[in-house]
C-alpha positions in Angstrom: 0.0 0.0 0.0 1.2 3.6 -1.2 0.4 6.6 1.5 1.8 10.2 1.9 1.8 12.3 5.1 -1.3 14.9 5.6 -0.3 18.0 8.1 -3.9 17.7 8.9 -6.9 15.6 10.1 -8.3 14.3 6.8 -12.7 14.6 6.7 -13.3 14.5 3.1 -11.5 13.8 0.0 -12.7 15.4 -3.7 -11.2 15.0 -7.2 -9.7 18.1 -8.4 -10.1 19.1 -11.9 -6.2 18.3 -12.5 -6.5 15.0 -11.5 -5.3 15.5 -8.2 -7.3 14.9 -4.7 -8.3 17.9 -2.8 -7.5 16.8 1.3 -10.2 18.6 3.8 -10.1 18.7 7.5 -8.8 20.4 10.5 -6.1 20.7 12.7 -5.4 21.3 16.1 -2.4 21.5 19.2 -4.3 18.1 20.1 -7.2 16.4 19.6 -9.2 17.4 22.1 -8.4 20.7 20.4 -10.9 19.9 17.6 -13.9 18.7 20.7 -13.1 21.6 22.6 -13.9 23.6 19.3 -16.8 22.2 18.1 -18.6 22.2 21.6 -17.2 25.1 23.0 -16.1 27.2 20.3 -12.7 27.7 22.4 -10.7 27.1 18.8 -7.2 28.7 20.2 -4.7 27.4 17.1 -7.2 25.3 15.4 -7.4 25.8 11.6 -9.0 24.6 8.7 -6.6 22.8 6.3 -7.1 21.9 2.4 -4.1 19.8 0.7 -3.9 19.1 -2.9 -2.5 15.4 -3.3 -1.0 14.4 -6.5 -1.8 10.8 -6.6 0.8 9.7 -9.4 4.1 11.5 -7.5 2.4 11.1 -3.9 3.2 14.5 -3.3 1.1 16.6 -0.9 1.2 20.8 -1.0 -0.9 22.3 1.6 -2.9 25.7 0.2 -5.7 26.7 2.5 -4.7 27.5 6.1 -7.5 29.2 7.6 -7.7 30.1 11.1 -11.1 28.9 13.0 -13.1 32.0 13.8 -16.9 32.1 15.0 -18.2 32.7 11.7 -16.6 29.3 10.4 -15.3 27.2 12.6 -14.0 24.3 10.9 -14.0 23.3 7.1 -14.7 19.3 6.3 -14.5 19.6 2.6 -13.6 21.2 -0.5 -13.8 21.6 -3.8 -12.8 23.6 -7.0 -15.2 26.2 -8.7 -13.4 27.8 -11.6 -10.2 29.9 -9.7 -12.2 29.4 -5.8 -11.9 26.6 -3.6 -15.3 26.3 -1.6 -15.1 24.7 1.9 -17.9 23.4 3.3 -18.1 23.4 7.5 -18.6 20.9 10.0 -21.2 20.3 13.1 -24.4 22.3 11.8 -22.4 25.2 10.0 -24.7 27.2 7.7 -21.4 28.8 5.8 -19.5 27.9 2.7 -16.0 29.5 3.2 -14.3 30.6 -1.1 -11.0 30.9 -1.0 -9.1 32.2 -4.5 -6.9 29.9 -6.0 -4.4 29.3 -8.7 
């Protein structure tokens, strides 16, 4: 079995229109980081992460970073939408984060 190393807790995985996989998930000090979060929106240095995974090379180059904030607190998963990547959020989130890309 092939793997490569995420710097991130891995929700969702999407094809990207390049082929590659678009990674989506969150990160945290610790684990309990991502709980504490979600239940008690304490999110000190937890961030939303995206990774694009080249599946041929098994190469992996983060590019969304996004601090957790109270109007989105954690992404789960992405996808491309002409030069935007749209995150979708976790645990009853009514948001849809676009970040520019490319």
């Amino acid at each position: 079995m092939d793997s490569v190393d995420l710097p991130h807790h891995v929700d969702n995985v999407r094809w990207s229109t390049d082929g590659s996989l678009l990674a989506a998930g969150h990160v945290g000090p610790e684990m309990s980081s991502i709980i504490t979060c979600l239940s008690q929106q304490q999110c000190d240095g937890v961030s939303t992460r995206v990774t694009r995974v080249d599946v041929n090379n098994l190469t992996a180059r983060e590019i969304i970073n996004y601090p957790s904030n109270p109007q989105f607190l954690l992404g789960t998963v992405a996808i491309e939408i002409g030069n935007e990547v749209w995150v979708g959020g976790i645990a009853g989130s009514n948001r849809i984060a676009r970040f520019e890309y490319r």
